[in-house]
C-alpha positions in Angstrom: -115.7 -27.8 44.7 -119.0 -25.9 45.4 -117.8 -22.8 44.8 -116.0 -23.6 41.3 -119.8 -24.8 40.4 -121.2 -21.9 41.7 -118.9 -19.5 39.7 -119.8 -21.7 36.8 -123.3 -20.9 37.3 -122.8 -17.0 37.4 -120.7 -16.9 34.5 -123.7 -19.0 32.8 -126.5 -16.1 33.6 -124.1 -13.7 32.8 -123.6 -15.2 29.4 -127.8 -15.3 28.8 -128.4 -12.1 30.7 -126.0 -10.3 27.9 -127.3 -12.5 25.0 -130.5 -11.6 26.0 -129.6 -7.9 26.1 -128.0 -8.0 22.7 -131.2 -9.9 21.3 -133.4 -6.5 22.5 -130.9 -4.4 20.8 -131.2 -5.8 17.4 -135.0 -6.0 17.4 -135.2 -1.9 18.7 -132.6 -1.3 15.8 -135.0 -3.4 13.0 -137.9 -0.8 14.0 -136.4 2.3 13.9 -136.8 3.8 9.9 -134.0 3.6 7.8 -132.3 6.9 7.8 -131.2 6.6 4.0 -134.2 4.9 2.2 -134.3 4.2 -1.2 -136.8 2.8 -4.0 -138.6 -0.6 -3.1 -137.9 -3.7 -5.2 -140.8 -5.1 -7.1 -141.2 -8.5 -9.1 -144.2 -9.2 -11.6 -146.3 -12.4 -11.4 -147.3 -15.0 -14.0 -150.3 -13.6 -16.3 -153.4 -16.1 -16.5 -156.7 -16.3 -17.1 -156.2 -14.3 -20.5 -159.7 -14.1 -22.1 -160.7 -11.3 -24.7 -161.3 -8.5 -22.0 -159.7 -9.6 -18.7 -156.3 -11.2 -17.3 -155.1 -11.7 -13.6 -151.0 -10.7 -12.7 -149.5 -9.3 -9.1 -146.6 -9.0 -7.8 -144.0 -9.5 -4.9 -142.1 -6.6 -2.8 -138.7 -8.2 -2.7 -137.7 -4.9 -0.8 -139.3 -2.0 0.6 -136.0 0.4 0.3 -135.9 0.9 4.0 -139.6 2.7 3.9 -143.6 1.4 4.3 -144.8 0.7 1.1 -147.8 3.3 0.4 -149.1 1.7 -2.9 -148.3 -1.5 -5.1 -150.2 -2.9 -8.1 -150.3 -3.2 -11.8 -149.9 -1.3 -14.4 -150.5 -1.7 -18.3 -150.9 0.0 -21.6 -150.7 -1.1 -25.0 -147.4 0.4 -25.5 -144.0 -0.7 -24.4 -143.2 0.5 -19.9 -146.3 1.4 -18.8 -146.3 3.4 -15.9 -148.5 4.5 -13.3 -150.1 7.3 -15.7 -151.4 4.6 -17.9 -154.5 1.8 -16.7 -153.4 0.7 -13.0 -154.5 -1.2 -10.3 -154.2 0.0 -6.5 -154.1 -2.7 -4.2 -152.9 -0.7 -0.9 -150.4 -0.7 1.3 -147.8 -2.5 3.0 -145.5 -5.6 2.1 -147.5 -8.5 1.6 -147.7 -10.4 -2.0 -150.7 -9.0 -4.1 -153.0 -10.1 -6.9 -154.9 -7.6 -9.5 -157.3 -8.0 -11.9 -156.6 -6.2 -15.5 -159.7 -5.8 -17.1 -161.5 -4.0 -19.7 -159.2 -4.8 -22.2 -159.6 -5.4 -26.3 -160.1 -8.3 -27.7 -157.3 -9.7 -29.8 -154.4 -7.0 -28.8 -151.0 -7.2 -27.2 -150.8 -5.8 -23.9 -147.4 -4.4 -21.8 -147.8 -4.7 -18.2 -145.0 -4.1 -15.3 -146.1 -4.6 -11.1 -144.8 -1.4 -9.5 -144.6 -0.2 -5.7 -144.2 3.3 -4.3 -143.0 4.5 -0.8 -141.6 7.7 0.5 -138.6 8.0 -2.2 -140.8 7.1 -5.3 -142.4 4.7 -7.6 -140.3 1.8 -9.3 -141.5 -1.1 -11.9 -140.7 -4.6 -12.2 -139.3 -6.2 -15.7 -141.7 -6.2 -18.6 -144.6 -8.9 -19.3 -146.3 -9.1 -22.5 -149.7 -11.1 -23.4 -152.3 -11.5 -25.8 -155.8 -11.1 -25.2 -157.8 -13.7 -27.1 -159.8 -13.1 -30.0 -163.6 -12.8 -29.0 -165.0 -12.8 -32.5 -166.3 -16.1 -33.4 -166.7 -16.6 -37.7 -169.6 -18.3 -39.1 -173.3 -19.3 -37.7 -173.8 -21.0 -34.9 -176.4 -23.4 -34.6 -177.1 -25.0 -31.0 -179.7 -27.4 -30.0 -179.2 -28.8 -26.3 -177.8 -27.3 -23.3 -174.6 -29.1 -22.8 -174.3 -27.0 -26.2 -174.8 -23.9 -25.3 -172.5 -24.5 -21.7 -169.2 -25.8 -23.9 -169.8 -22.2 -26.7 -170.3 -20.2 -23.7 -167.1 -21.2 -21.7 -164.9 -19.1 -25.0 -166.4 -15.8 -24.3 -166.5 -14.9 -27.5 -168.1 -11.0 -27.7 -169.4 -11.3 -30.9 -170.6 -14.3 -33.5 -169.9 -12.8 -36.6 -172.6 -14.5 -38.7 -176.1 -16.4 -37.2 -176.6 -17.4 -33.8 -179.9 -20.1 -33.9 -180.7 -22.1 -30.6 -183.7 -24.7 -31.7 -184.5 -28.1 -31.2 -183.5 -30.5 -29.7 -182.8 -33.3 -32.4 -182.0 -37.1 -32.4 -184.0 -37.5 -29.3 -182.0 -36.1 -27.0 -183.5 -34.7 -24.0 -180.9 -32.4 -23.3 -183.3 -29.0 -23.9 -182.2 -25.9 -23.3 -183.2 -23.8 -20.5 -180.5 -21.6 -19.5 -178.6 -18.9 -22.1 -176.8 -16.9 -19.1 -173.2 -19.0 -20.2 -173.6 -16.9 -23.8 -173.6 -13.3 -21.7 -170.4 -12.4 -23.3 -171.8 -12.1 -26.3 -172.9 -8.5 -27.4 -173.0 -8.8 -31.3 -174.8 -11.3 -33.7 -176.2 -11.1 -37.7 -179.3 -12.8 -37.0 -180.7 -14.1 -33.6 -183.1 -17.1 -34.0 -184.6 -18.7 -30.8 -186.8 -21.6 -32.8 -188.8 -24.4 -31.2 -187.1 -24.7 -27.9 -188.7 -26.5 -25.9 -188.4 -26.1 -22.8 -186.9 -22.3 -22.1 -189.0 -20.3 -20.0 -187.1 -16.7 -20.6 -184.4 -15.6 -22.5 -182.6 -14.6 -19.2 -178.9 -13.9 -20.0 -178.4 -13.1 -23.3 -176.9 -9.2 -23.5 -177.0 -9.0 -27.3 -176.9 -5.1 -28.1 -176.3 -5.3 -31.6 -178.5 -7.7 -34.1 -179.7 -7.2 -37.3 -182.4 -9.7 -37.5 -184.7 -11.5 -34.8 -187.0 -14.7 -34.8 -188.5 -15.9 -31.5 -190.3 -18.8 -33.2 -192.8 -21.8 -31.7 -191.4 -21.8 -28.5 -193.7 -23.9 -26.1 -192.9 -22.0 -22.8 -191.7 -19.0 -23.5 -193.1 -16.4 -21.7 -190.7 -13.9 -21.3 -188.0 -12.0 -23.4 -187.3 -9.0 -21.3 -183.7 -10.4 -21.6 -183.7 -8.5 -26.0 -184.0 -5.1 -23.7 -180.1 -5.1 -24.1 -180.7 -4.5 -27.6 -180.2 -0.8 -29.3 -178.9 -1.4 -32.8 -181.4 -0.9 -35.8 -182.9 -4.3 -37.1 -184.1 -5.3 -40.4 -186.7 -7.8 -39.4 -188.6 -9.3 -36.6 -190.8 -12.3 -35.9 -192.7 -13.4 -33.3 -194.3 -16.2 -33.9 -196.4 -19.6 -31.9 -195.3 -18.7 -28.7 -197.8 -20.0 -26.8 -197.5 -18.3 -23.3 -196.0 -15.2 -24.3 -198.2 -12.4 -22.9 -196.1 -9.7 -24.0 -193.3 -8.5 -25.5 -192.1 -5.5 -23.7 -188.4 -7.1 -24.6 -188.3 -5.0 -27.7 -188.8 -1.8 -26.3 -185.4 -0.2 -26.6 -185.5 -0.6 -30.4 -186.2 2.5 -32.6 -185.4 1.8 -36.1 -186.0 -1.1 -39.0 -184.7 -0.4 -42.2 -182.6 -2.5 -45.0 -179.8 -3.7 -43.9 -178.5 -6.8 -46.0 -181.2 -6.9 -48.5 -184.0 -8.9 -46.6 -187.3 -7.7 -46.7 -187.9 -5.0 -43.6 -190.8 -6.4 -41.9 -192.3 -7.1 -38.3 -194.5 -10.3 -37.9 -196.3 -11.1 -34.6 -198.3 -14.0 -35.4 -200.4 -16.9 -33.4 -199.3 -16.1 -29.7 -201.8 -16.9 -28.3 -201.5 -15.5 -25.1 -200.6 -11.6 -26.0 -202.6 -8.9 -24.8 -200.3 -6.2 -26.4 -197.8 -5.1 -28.7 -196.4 -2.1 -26.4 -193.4 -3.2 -26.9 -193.3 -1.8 -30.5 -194.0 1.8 -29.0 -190.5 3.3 -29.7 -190.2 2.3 -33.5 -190.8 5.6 -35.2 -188.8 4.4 -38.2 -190.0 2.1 -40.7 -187.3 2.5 -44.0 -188.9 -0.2 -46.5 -186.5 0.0 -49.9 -188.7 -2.7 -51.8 -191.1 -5.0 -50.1 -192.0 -5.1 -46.5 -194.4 -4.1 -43.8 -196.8 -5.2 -40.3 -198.8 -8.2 -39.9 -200.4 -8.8 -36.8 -202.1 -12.2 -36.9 -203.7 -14.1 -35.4 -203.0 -13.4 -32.0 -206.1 -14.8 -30.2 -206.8 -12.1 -27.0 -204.4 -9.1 -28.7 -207.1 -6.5 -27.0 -205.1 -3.3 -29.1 -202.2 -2.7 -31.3 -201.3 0.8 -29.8 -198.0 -0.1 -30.3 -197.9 1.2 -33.1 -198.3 4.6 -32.7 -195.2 5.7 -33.7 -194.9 4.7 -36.9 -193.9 6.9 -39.7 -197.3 8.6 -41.0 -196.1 8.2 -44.7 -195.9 4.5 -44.3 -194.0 3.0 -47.1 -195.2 -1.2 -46.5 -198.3 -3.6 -46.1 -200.1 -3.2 -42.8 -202.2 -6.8 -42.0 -204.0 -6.8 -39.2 -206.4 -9.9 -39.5 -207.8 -12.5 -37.5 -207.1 -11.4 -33.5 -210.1 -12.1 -32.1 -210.6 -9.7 -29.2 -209.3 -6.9 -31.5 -211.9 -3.9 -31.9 -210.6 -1.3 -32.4 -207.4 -0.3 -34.7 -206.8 3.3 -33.4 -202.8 2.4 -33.1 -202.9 3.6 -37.2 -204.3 7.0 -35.9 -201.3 8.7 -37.1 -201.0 7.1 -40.4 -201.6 9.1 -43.9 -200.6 7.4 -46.3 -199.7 3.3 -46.6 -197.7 2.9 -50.2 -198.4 -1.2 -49.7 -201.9 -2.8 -48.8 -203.9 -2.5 -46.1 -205.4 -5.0 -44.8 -208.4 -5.6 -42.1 -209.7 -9.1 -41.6 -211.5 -11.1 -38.7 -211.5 -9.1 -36.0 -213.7 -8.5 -32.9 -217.1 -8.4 -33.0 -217.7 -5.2 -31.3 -215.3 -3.7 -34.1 -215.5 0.0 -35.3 -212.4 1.1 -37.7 -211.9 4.6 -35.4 -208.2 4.9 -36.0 -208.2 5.3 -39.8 -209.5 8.4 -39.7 -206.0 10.1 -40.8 -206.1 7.9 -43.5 -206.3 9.8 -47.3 -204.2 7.6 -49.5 -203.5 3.5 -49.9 -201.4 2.6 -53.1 -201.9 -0.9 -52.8 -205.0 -2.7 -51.9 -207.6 -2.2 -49.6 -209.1 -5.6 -48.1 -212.0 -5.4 -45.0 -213.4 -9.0 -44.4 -214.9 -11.5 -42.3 -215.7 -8.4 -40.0 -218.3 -7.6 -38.1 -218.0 -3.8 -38.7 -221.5 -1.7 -38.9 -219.9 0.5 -41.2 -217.0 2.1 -42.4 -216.9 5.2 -40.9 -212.9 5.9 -40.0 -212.3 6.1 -43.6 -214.3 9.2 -44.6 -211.1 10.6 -45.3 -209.8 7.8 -48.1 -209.7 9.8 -51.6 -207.2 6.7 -53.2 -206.7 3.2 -53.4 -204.3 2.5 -56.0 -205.3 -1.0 -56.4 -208.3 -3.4 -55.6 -210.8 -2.6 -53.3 -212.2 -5.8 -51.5 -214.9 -5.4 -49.2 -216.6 -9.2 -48.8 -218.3 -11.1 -45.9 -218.7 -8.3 -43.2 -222.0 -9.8 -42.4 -223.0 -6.5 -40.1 -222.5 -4.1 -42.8 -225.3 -1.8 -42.8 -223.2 1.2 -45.0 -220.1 2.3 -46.7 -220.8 5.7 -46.2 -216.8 6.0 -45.1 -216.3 5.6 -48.8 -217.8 8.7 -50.1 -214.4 10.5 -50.3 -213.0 8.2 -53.2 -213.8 9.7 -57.0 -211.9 6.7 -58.4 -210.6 3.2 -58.6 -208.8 0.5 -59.8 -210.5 -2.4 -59.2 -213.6 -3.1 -56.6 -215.1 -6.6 -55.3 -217.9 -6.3 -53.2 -219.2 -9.6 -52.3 -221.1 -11.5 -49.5 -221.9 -8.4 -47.4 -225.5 -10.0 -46.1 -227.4 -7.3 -44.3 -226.3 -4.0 -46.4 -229.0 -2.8 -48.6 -227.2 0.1 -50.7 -224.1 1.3 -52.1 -224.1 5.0 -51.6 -220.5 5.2 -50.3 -219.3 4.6 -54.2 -221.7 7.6 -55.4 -218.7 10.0 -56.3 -216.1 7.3 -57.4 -216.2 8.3 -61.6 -213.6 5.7 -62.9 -213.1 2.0 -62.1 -209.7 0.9 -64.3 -210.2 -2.7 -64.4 -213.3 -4.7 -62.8 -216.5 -4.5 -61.1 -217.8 -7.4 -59.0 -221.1 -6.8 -56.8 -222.0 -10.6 -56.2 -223.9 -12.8 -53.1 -225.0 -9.6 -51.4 -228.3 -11.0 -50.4 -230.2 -7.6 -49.4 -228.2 -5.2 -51.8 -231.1 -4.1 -53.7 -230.1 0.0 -54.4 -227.6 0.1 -56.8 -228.1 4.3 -57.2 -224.5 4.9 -55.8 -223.1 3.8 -59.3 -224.9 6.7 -61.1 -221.5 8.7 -61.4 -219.8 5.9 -62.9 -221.8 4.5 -65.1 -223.2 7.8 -67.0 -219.5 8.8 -67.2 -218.9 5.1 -69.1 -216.2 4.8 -66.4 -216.1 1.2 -66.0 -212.7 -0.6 -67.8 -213.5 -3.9 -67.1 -216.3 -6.3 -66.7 -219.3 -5.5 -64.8 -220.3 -8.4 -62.8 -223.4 -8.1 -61.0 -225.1 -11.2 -59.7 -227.2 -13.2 -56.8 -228.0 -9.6 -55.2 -231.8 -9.0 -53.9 -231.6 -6.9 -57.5 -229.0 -7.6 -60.3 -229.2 -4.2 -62.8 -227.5 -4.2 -65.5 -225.5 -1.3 -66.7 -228.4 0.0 -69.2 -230.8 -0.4 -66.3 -228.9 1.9 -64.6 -228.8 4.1 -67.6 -232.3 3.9 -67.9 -233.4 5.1 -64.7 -233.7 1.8 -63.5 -230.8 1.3 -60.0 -233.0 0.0 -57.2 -236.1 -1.7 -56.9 
């Protein structure tokens, strides 16, 4: 009996000693290479997360032909079996499932895509997918007014709004404000950007608009900063600034170059009641100014504005109005140094007190009208080299005025109104000017009692309108004058 159980037991290890032998075998045979490989076996994944410029697809090695896989990933093109000559992905080596990322795509266009995987015999492809990316253009304006707003546009990705984008108040009492634009990043293209009475967003932070025709950045409590519009490097027809009441500057717009008619709007810049800005640099690389009809500069009223040498760059034959009135820490103007000639109106009004008008002094022609008030200017000095105003002259309320020497260039006129200058005594400055078109008005200038500088004029009967002089220290009438009779 014990030795039928002890032959039992031999035959037993025998039995595991030769399965285990076998077992070694196979594995030894599994790593050697095959001898005959061939190409692998590849399978494409599903396609999702189509937007307009990006969609995620892989693939599967359901063989590897007998040989290490060197390279597997995606390939696509926008016609039919793209191979790995067209757009690709590379996502290594080896076996393992893989995911890619297709990207950079078109918006709105059909897209062929196959998974491929290459070892030592060659490349091979999996069937054919085909998808669409979506359309990124959105049609109309688009008007958004609280946060939860701009979140919900923001999650279509749209790449351009092919009308007006205007984010503003916050209406019906919500309290929903906007503070954060980074879910509209996607968008690169807009008709007209409009960022109106928002009332609580700090910076413009996300937006990557590069193309705009039109921008307002209107009466925005707490805006300070709009470095964000730096993305922006299209021409532009207009621009506003406007009541934003911590903005200190607006270096944001430094990347533009050009303003000039685009749809018929009026090409102008306005920078208006900020009260916080110090400067305008940000205006320092517009060198072209193309005004078809009406148009210009007005910088107004923007309390501690210290210089507008932002304008430098300007065209020197400057075809607009320039307005530059009532900053109040303004005193000088020399950012016109390299203007000529201004075919609008030029403007000067309430400035600093220590102003001198250095900065005009490249000035010979204004076709509009010439307007210097409420300053408190000594004289008029920069413009000693003004030979034409094509319209009315108005020089009133510069209560500091001690001459208009700066005037003596001019040898005619349209139209002058000199009024309310309190401490100027004569008005030599108008001693060559030997035509006045229309009217005359020398009125309420309390010590204006030397009236000599009219001589030219008034000999050559040069006056076409009415001659209105009154509540002066001396009021001469024109045969006065005539009569020898043109100062006390």
């Amino acid at each position: 009996m014990k030795k039928q159980i002890y032959r039992i037991a031999t035959l037993f290890l025998v039995l595991i000693t030769i399965s285990s032998c076998s077992g070694g075998d196979d594995s030894s045979n599994n790593d050697t290479p095959d001898p005959n490989p061939v190409l692998p076996t590849v399978t494409i994944a599903q396609i999702t997360n189509i937007t307009s410029e990006n969609a995620t697809s892989g693939g599967q090695i359901t063989n590897d032909g007998g040989a290490t896989i060197l390279e597997k990933g995606v390939c696509w093109s926008t016609s039919p079996n793209p191979d790995i000559t067209n757009n690709k992905t590379n996502e290594g080596s080896g076996s393992s499932d893989f995911v890619s990322e297709i990207t950079n795509l078109n918006s709105n266009t059909e897209y062929y895509v196959r998974a491929y995987a290459t070892n030592s015999v060659g490349t091979s492809y999996s069937e054919q997918s085909v998808f669409n990316t979506t359309a990124c253009v959105y049609e109309g304006n688009v008007i958004i007014n609280t946060q939860e707003g701009i979140n919900a546009f923001g999650e279509n990705n749209y790449c351009e709004i092919n009308g007006n984008l205007i984010i503003g108040y916050t209406d019906n009492g919500s309290t929903d404000y906007v503070i954060d634009l980074s879910p509209l990043s996607s968008i690169k293209k807009v008709k007209y950007l409009s960022i109106n009475s928002s009332q609580e967003l700090e910076t413009l932070s996300g937006l990557n608009i590069e193309t705009v025709s039109g921008i307002i950045i209107n009466n925005n409590n707490v805006l300070s900063n709009i470095d964000a519009l730096l993305s922006i490097n299209s021409d532009i027809e207009f621009l506003s600034v406007s009541l934003n009441s911590e903005l200190t500057n607006i270096n944001g717009l430094s990347n533009i170059t050009t303003l000039k008619e685009i749809d018929q709007n009026s090409v102008r810049i306005e920078i208006s009641l900020n009260y916080k800005l110090t400067n305008i640099d940000g205006l320092s690389n517009i060198s072209t100014f193309e005004i078809v009809d009406y148009g210009g500069i007005e910088i107004v009223d923007n309390n501690v504005l210290a210089n507008i040498n932002g304008l430098n760059n300007i065209p020197s034959d400057f075809k607009g109005n320039i307005i530059i009135d009532r900053n109040q820490l303004l005193n000088n103007i020399e950012g016109l140094s390299n203007i000529t000639n201004i075919r609008g109106d030029l403007s000067i009004v309430a400035l600093g007190d220590d102003l001198v008008l250095d900065g005009l002094e490249s000035l010979t022609t204004i076709d509009g009208k010439l307007t210097i008030a409420y300053t408190k200017a000594e004289n008029l000095n920069g413009l000693n080299n003004l030979v034409s105003v094509g319209e009315e002259i108005n020089i009133s309320s510069n209560h500091s005025l001690i001459n208009i020497d700066g005037l003596n260039n001019l040898d005619s006129a349209n139209q002058i109104i000199f009024k309310n200058n309190n401490t100027i005594t004569n008005i030599d400055g108008f001693a060559n000017i030997n035509s006045i078109t229309n009217d005359l008005e020398l009125t309420q200038n309390n010590a204006l009692s030397d009236f000599c500088g009219l001589n030219e004029v008034i000999f050559a009967n040069g006056i076409g309108g009415n001659y209105i002089v009154e509540f002066n220290a001396y009021n001469p009438t024109q045969q006065d004058i005539l009569d020898g009779n043109c100062s006390l």
